[in-house]
C-alpha positions in Angstrom: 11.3 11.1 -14.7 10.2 10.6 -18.7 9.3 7.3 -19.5 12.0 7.5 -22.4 15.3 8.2 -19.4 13.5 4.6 -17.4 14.1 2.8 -20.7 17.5 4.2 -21.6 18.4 3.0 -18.2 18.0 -1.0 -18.8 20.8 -0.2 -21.6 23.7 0.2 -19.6 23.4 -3.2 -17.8 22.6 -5.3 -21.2 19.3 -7.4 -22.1 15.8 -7.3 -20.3 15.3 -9.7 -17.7 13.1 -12.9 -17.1 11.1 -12.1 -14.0 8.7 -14.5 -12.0 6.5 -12.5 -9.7 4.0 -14.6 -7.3 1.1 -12.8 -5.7 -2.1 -14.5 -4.3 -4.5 -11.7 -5.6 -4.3 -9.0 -8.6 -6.4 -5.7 -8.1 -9.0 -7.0 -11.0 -10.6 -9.6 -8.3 -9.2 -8.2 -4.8 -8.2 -4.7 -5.0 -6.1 -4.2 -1.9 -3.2 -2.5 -1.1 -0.6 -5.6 -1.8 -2.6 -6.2 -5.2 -2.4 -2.9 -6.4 1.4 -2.9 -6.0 2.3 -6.1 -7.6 -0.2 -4.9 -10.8 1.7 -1.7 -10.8 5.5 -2.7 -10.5 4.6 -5.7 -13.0 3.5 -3.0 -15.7 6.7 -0.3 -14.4 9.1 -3.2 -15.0 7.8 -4.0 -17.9 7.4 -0.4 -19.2 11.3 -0.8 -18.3 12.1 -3.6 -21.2 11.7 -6.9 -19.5 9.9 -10.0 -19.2 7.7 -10.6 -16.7 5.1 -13.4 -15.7 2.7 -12.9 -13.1 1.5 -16.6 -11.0 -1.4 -14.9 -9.7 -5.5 -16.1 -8.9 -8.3 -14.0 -10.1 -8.5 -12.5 -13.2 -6.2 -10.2 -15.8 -6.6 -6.4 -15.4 -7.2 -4.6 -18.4 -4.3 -3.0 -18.8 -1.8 -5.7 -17.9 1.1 -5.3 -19.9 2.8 -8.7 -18.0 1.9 -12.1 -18.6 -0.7 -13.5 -16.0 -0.6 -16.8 -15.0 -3.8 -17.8 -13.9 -3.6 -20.2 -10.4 -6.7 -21.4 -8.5 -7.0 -21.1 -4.9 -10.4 -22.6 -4.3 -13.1 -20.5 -1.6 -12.2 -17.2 0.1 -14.2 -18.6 2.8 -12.6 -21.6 3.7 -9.5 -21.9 5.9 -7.2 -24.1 4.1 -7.7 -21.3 1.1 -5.3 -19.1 3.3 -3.1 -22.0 3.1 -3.4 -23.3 -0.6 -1.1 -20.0 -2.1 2.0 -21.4 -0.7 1.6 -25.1 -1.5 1.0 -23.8 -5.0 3.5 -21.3 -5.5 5.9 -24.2 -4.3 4.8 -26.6 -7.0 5.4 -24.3 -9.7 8.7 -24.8 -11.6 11.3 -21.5 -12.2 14.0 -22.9 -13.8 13.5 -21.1 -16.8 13.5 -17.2 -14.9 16.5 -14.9 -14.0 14.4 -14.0 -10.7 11.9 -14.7 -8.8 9.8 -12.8 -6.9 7.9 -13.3 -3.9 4.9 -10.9 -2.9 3.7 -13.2 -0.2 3.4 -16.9 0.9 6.4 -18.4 -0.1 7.4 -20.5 3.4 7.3 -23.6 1.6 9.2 -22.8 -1.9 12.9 -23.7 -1.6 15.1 -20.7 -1.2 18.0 -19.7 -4.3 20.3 -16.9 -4.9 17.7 -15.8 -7.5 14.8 -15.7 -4.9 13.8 -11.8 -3.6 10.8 -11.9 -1.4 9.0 -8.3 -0.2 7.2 -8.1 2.8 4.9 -5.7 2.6 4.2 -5.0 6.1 4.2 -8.0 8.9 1.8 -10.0 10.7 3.5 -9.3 14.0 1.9 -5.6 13.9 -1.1 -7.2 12.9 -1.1 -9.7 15.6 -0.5 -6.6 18.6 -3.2 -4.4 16.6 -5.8 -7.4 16.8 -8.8 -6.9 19.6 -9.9 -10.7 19.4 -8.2 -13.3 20.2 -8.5 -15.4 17.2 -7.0 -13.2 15.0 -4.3 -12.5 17.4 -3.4 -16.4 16.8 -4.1 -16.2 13.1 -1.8 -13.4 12.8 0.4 -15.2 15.1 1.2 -18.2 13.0 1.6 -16.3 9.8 4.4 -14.1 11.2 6.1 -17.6 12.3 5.8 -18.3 8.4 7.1 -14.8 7.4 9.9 -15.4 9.8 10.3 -19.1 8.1 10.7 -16.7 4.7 13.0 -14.5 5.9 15.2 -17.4 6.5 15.5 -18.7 3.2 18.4 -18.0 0.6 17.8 -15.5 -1.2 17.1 -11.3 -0.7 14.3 -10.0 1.6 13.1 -6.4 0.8 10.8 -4.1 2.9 8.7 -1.6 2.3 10.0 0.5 5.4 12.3 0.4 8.7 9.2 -0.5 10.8 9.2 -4.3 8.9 12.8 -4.4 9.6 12.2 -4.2 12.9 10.3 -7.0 13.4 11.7 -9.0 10.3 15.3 -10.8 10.0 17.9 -10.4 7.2 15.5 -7.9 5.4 19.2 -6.7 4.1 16.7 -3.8 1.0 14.6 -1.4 2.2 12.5 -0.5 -1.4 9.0 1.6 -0.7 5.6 1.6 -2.3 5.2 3.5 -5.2 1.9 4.7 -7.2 1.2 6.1 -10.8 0.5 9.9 -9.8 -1.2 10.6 -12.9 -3.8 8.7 -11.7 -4.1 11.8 -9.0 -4.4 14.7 -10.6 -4.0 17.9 -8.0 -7.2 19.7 -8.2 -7.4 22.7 -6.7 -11.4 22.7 -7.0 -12.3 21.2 -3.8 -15.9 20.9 -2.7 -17.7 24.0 -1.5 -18.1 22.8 2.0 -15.8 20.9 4.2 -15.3 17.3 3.4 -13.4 14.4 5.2 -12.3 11.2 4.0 -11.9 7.6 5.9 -10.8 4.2 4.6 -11.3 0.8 5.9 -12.7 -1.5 8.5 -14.4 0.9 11.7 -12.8 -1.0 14.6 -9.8 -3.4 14.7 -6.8 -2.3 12.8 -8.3 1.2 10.7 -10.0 2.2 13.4 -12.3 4.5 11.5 -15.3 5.0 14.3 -12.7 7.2 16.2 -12.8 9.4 12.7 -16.3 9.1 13.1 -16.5 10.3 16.5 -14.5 13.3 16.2 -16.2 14.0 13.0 -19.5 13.9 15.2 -18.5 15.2 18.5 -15.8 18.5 17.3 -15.8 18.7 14.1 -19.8 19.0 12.6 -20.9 21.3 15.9 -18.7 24.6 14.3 -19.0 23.4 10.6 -22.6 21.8 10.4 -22.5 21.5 6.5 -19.4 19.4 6.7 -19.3 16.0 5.4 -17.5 12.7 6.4 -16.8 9.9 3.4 -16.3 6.6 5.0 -15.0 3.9 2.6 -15.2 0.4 4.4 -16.7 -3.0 4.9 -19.4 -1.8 7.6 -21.7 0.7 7.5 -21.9 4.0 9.5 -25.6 5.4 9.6 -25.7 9.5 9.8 -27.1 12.5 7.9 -23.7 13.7 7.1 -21.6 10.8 6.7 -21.8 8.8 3.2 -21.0 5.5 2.9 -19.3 3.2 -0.1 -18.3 -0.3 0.7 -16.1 -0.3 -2.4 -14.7 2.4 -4.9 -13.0 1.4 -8.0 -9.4 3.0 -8.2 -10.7 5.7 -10.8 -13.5 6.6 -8.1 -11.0 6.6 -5.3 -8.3 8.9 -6.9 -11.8 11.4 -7.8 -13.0 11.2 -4.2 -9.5 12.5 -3.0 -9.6 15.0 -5.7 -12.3 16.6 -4.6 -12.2 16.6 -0.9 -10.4 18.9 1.5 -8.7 16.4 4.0 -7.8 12.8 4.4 -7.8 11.3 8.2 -5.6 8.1 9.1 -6.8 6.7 12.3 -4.7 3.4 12.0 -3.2 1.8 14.9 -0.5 0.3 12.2 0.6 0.8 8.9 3.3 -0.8 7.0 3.5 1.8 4.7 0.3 4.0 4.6 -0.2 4.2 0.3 -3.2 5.9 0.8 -1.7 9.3 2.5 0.9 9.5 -0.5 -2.0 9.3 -2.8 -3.9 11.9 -0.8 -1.0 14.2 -1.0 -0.6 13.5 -5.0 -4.8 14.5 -5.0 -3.5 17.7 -3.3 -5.8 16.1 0.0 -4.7 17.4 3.8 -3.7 14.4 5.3 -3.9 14.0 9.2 -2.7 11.1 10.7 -3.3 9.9 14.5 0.5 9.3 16.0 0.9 5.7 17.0 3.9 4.1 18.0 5.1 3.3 14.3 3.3 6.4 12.2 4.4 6.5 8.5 8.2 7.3 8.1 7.8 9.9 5.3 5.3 12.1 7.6 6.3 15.6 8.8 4.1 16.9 11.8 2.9 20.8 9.8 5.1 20.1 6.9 3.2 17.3 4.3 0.8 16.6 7.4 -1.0 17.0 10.8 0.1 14.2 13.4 -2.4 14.3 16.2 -3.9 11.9 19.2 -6.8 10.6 19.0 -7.8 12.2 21.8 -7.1 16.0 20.0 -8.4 14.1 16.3 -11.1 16.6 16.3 -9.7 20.0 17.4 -6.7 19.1 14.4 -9.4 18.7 11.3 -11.1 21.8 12.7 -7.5 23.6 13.4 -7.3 23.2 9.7 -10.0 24.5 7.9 -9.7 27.4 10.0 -6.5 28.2 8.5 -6.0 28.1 4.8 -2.7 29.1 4.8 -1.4 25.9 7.1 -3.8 23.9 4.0 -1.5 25.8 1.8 1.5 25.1 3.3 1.2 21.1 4.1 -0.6 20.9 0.5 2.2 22.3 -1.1 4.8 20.5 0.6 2.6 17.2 0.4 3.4 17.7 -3.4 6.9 18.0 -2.8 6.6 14.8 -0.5 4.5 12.6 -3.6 7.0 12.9 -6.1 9.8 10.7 -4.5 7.0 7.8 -4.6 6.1 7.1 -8.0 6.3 3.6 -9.3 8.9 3.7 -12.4 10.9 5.2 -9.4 10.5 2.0 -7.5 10.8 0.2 -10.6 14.4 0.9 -10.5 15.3 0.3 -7.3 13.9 -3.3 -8.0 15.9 -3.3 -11.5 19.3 -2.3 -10.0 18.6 -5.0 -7.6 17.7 -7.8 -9.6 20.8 -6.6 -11.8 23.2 -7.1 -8.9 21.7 -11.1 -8.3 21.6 -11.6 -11.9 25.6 -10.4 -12.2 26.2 -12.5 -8.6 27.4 -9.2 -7.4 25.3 -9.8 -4.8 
């Protein structure tokens, strides 16, 4: 969809709306997934003709084309930071916006008709994915908050069926979206075989069991592969590289170039990354867990596999470049549906409907 038809759109309901959004982070300071798609729906919206204000802590992104509120939520490190984003976002008056817009930590703001909160994701799956017990409680009391949330007056949105399994009155189910031309397709992939991984090795990500079948199946028959492994702890081997951190720019470049992206999550609320692997024109295999993304079709746009099989899938696939073909091709078809001005929209007809008390 042109960027002209997204602005022609706003005309048939009347003039742009004022929109508070409230996120703790923006992708400048703490590029995760959340960050990334308050940044980019901020910037669609805008794109779209209205007015939005972002309450957020850390600082502007470049190209911010919203208004940033800077907030201050002291050290990462201590506890009662996990705790300050609410009591802040609480004290901040919104009299003067049409909506307002929760991205997170909003169990102690009063509840309105103009209130929409997304939960991106909930900390109940987070809680059952945990393997200590501390985090099982820390998870624990924040889904008692999101539950407190989901309470409130006012509209709750999800970014898929599995959150509104877990989650009350979430009455809007509106998905993640990225910019795709941020991915270009490239169809020159790197001479040898090459494997992506993202996040944390144990706990929720579970990228050592990429690791291991990268190790144990998948280098014995192709010895020159390689295994990219983007995370907080490092994996020491002759064929795997490791990055802590990639900028966005560096992230949609390493999907460019390699041949296949490998999910090994016990849990995802929506799973961003394998839509952006798709747009890259990346395999993407993903280990089937109880809730696997919901926009995943086993040897259509992917290869669902257990984790026990992990290995004998990636090496199923570069032995046959006409399944690549097939589930690159349709992952293209998959990508498209997912672009943010889409999602844009969605949120636009929505705030439109609260705005008119349709709704």
């Amino acid at each position: 969809m042109h960027r002209g038809s997204i602005k022609r759109s706003l005309s048939i309901e009347g003039i742009p709306i004022r929109i508070a959004f409230f996120s703790k982070q923006l992708p400048l300071d703490s590029p995760n997934g959340v960050s990334w798609q308050v940044h980019r729906l901020a910037n669609a919206l805008v794109r779209l003709g209205h007015e939005v204000t972002c309450f957020a802590g850390g600082g502007t992104p470049p190209d911010a084309l919203y208004r940033h509120e800077k907030l201050e939520f002291g050290s990462r490190k201590s506890i009662i930071s996990k705790f300050l984003p609410a009591f802040i976002f609480s004290r901040i008056p919104t009299n003067s916006f049409d909506i307002v817009h929760y991205h997170g930590d909003d169990y102690l703001s009063k509840g309105s008709h103009t209130r929409v909160r997304t939960f991106y994701g909930s900390a109940f799956f987070e809680a059952c994915s945990a393997t200590k017990l501390s985090r099982v409680a820390y998870q624990s009391l924040f889904y008692f908050f999101e539950l407190i949330s989901a309470f409130k007056k006012g509209h709750c949105v999800g970014i898929s069926r599995i959150t509104a399994r877990v989650l009350p009155r979430i009455s809007t189910i509106i998905d993640c979206g990225i910019d795709s031309a941020e991915y270009a397709r490239n169809p020159i992939k790197t001479t040898e075989p090459s494997i992506v991984a993202l996040g944390e090795l144990y706990g929720r990500k579970r990228t050592i069991d990429v690791i291991h079948a990268f190790l144990t199946r998948v280098l014995p028959l192709f010895p020159t592969a390689r295994l990219t492994v983007v995370g907080p702890l490092r994996y020491d081997h002759p064929s795997v590289d490791w990055f802590p951190f990639l900028s966005q720019a560096e992230m949609a470049a390493l999907f460019s170039r390699s041949w296949l992206y490998c999910c090994a999550s016990t849990y995802e609320g929506f799973g961003v990354p394998l839509i952006e692997a798709m747009a890259a024109g990346t395999i993407v295999v993903c280990i089937a867990t109880k809730m696997p993304a919901e926009f995943l079709e086993h040897e259509k746009n992917a290869l669902i596999c257990s984790r026990k099989s992990l290995g004998a899938c990636i090496t199923r696939v570069f032995r046959d470049p006409a399944l690549m073909h097939t589930i690159r091709e349709n992952g293209a078809k998959t990508e498209v549906h997912y672009s943010i001005d889409a999602k844009a929209l969605k949120y636009q007809e929505l705030y439109q409907q609260i705005h008119a008390g349709r709704i």
